[in-house]
N, C-alpha and C positions, 0 to 999 in steps of 0.2 A: 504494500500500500504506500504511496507515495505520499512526501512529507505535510504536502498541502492538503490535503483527503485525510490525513491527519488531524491536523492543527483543527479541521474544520469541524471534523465530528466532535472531536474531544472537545474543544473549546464551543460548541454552539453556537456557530457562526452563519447562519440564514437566512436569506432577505425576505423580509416582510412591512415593517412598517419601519419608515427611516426616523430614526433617533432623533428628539424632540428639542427644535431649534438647530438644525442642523442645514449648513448653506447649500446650494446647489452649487457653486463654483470650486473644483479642486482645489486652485490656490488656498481655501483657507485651509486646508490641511497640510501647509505647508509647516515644519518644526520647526520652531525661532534658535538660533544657532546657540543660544545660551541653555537651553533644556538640552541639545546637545553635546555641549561642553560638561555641561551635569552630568549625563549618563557616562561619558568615554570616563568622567575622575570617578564613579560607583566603581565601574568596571573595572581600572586599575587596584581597587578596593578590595574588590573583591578576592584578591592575590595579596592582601594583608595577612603578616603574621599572627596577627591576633585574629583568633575565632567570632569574637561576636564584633568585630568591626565585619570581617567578613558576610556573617548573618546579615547582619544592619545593610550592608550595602546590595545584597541581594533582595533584601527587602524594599529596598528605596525604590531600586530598579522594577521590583512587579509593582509596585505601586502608579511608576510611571505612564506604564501600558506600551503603546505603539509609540511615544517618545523617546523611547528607547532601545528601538527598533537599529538604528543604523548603528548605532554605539556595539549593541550586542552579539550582530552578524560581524563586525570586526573583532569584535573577543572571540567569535568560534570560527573565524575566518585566520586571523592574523598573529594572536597573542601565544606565544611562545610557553607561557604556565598553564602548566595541564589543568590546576583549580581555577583558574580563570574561564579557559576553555569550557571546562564541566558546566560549572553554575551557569553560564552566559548560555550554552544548548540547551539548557533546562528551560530559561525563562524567554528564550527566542517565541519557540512557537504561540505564546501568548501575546507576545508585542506583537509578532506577525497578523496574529487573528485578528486582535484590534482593529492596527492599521485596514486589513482587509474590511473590517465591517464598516471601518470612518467611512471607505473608499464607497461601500456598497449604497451605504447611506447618502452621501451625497449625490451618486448614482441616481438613486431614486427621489429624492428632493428635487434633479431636473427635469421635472415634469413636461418642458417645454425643447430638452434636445438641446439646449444652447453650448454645452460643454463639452471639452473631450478630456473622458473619464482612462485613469490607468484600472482596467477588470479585465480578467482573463477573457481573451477571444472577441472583445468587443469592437477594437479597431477592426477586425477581417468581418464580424456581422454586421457592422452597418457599413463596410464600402459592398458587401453583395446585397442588404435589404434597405439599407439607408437609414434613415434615422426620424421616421414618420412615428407617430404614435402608437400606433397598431404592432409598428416593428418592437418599438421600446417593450412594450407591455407585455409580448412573447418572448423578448430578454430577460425578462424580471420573471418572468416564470423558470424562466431553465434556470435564471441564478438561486433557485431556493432550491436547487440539490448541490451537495458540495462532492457529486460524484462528477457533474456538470460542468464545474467548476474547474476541479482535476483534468478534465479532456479538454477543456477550451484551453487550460495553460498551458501543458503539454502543446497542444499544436501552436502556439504561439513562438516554442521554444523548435520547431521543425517538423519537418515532414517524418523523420523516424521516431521521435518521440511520439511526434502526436497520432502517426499509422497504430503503435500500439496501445496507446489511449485508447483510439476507437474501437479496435478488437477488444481491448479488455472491456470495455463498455456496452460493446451491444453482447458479448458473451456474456456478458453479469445479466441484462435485460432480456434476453431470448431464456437464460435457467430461468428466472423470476416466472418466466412464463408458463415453463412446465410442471407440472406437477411430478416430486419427486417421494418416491418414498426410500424413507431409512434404511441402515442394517438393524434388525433386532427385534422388527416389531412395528417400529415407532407408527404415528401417524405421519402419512403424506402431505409434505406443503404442499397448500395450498396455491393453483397458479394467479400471477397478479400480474396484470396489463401496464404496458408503460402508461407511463403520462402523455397526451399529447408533448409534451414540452421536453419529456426524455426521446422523444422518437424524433422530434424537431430537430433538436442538438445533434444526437447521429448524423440524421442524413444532412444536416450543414456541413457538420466538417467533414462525412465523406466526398461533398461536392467539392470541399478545398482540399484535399487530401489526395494525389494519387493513389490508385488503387495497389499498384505497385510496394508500398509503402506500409500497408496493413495485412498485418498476417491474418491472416484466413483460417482459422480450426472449426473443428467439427465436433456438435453434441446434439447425441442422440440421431445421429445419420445424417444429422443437419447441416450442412455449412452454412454458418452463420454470417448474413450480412444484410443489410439494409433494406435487400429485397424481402429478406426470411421474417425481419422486425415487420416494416411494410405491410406486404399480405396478411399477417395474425394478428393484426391492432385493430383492435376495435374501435378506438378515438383515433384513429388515422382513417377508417371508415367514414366516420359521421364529419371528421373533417373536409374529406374531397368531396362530402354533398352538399359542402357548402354548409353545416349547419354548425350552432357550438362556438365556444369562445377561439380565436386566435385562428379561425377558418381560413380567411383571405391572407394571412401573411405564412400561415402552414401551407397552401399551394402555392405561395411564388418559391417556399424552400424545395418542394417536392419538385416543382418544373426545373429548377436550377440543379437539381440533385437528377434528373434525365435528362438534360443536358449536357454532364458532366460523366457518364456512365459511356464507362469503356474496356470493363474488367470481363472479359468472355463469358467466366460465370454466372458474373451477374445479368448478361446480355441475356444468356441461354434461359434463366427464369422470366426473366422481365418480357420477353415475347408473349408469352401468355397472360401476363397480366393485361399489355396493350390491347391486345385482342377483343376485349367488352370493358364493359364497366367504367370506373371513374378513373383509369390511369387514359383511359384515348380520348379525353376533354381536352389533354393538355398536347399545345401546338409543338411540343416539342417530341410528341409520340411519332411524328410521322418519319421526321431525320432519325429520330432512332432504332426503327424498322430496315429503316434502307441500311442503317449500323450496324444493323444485326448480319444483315445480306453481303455486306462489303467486310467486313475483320473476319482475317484468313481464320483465326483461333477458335471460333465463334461454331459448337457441332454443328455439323450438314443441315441435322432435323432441325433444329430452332430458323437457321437459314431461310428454309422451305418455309417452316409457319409464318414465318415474318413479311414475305412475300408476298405469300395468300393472304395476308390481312393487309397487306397494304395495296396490293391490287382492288381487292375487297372495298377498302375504305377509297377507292378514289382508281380507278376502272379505266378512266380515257387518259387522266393526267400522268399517269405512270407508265405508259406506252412505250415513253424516250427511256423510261431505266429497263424496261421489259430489253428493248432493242440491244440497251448496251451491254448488258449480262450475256446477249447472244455474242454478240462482239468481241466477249473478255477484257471489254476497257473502258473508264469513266474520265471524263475530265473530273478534276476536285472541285470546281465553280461551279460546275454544275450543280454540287450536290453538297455544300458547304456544310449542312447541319451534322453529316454524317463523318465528317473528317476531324482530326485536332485541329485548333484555332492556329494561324500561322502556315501553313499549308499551302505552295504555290498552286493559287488556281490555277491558272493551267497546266499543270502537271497530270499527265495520263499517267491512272494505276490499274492495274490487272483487278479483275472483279473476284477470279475465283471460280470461275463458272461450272468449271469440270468437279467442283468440291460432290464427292458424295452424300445426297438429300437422304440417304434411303435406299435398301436394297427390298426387291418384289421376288417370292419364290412363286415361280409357275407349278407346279404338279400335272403335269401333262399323262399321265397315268393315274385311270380312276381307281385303278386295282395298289395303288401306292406306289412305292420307287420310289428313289431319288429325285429331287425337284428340280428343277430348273433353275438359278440365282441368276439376276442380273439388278446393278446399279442403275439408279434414277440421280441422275446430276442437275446440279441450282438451274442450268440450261434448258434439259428437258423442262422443268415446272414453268421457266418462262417463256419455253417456246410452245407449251400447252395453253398457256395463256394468249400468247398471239394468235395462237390457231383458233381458239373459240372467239376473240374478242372479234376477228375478220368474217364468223360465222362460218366457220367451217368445222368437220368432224377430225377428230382426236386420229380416229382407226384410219382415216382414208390418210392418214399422213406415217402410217406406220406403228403409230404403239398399239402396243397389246397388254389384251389383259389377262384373267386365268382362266385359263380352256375351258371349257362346257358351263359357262356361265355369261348368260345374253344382257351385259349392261352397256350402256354409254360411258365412254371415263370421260369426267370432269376435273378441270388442271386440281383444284382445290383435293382431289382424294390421291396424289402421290402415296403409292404404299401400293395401288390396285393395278398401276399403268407402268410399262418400262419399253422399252426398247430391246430388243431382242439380240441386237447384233449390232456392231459401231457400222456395219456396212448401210443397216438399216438408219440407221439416225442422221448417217451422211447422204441420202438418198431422201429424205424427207426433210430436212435445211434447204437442200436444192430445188426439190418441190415446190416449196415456199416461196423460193425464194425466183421462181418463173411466177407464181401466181400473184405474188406483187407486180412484178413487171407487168405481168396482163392487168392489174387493177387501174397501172400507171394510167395505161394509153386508154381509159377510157374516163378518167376525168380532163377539166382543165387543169393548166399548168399551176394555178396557185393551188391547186388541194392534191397533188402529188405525192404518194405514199415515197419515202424513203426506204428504200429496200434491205431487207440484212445481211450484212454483209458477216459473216463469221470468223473470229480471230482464230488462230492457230489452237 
């Protein structure tokens, strides 16, 4: 447990209501240089010969509080006498708590945002949420857990401290969740739902946090991470319907937190959340789909789902990424949402196309045998989709489905449709790719289908 997660339980240090007469502007918490000239001669005191000068000066010093803050981190910083050292560790973490509570309390006395506050994590949450009222009020919530506290500092102090703050945190929040029973007998804990404001804090500083950067473990079959909190909150539910305290500034963290998602793991669950419900509201579900489809890392099958729902969700506008998957190649400006920030537009990158979606076994013996395997690649799903969106049939282009059974395949059911032979699938691109050409010359020149042309 870290020092501060500490100080904070021990000492009861919680933001609630700010300390009475207490200014909004930092400066007044500034130490007048004479209180600390006081504490650095305690401190030298406290490495007195004599016993009860010693006492007395340890005494002066807790009396002091958070005025004796900077005096006392130089005694267990700097002071060469081991009893100096000792007694000055002992009464740090109460100056510390102090100071932190002045700090929390003036916090919250600026009711109006005029100041900039020193609090764990607060500089990086308001240059992502700002500093509007709505935002303040869901800071002051996550500041009343001092495990909240602990992972805002941490990531203040870097990306590898703060990677494992966050692991250590949403693993603390994912156990809370399950119900566990003892060795011996005992009763089972009980499971207990985060807070809106513990699941907020997560996915903030996963959104600032390379994913890189947070260790990943597994409990209970689980790998734990934001997606895993995410889907089993029931106050993250009633948040993205909009309803409940701190609803609109909990969706701009949730949008900036899909935004910022580019860990394949978390890609691979996140596809089905996009797919209904209250994660495909947010505008940033739809670059995240095509993200899914474009990161090489990213399994086959999620690839396919992500496809299908995005074809799904918008049918004619996605025609140009249908084409270029055929292609195996995307300009980045095309498709900005899907890339990291920084990224020369025009830079052509390989899609992937050949990635395995899915393999389909035939059974061509109804008496049993060995079955037939063949692979369905990200290509086939989109070039199933060009063939129905042109209104044409699936079978007359070559896929097949499984013997002695009369359906139509639809691009959406990959698992029932494959290709039979690479001879066949190069023989049905070509197909295609004449019956554009005949599409060409019977429009006018401005409504011209561009034809597919297929990468290596």
């Amino acid at each position: 447990m870290s020092r501060l997660r500490v100080m904070l339980l021990v000492c009861g240090v919680f933001a609630s209501v700010p300390a009475l007469g207490a200014s909004p502007d930092p400066k007044t918490l500034e130490i007048p240089p004479q209180e600390v000239s006081k504490a650095r001669e305690l401190v030298r005191r406290m490495g007195s010969e004599n016993y009860r000068d010693r006492e007395d000066a340890q005494g002066e010093l807790a009396k002091m509080g958070r005025f004796a803050k900077q005096a006392l981190v130089e005694g267990v910083t700097t002071e060469a006498d081991p009893e100096i050292r000792a007694r000055a560790t002992r009464l740090l973490p109460k100056a510390e708590s102090d100071d932190l509570k002045a700090r929390i309390d003036t916090f919250l006395e600026d009711k109006d945002g005029k100041f900039d506050h020193d609090l764990p994590g607060l500089k990086t949450y308001r240059k992502g949420l700002g500093t509007s009222p709505k935002a303040r009020e869901l800071f002051v919530e996550i500041l009343k857990s001092p495990y909240n506290l602990d992972m805002f500092a941490a990531m203040d102090r870097g990306n590898a401290e703060g990677g494992r703050a966050v692991s250590d945190r949403r693993n603390t929040l994912f156990s809370d969740m399950i119900q566990r029973q003892f060795v011996g007998g005992s009763r089972p804990t009980p499971p207990k739902q985060p807070s809106l404001a513990d699941l907020a804090a997560v996915l903030f500083a996963e959104s600032v946090i390379p994913y890189e950067f947070i260790p990943r473990t597994t409990i209970q079959w689980n790998q734990v991470s934001g997606v895993t909190l995410l889907q089993q909150s029931s106050a993250s539910m009633t948040a993205l319907n909009g309803t409940g305290p701190h609803a609109e500034v909990y969706k701009t963290i949730v949008g900036r937190w899909l935004g910022s998602r580019d860990d394949p793991a978390d890609l691979a669950q996140l596809v089905y959340l996009l797919s209904n419900g209250n994660l495909k509201q947010f505008p940033e579900s739809m670059p995240l789909l095509r993200r899914i489809v474009l990161i090489d890392t990213v399994p086959g099958y999620a690839k396919g789902q992500a496809l299908i729902y995005l074809i799904q969700q918008r049918p004619k506008e996605e025609g140009a990424f249908l084409k270029a998957i055929m292609k195996n190649e995307v300009r980045v400006g095309d498709y900005p949402g899907a890339f990291k920030k920084g990224e020369n537009p025009d830079k052509l990158t390989a899609v992937g196309s050949d990635a395995m979606v899915t393999q389909v076994w035939f059974q061509r013996n109804l008496n049993g045998g060995v079955a037939d395997t063949h692979t369905v690649t990200l290509r086939d799903v989109a070039f199933a989709f060009l063939i129905t969106q042109a209104g044409q049939n699936m079978k007359d282009y070559g896929f097949e489905t499984q013997p002695h059974q009369n359906f139509t395949p639809t691009p959406a059911g990959f698992g029932q449709y494959a290709f039979t032979s690479e001879e066949k699938r190069s023989a049905a691109f070509v197909k295609f790719g004449w019956y554009q050409l005949k599409e060409n010359l019977k429009r006018p020149a401005k409504d011209l289908i561009l034809p597919v042309k297929l990468g290596k």
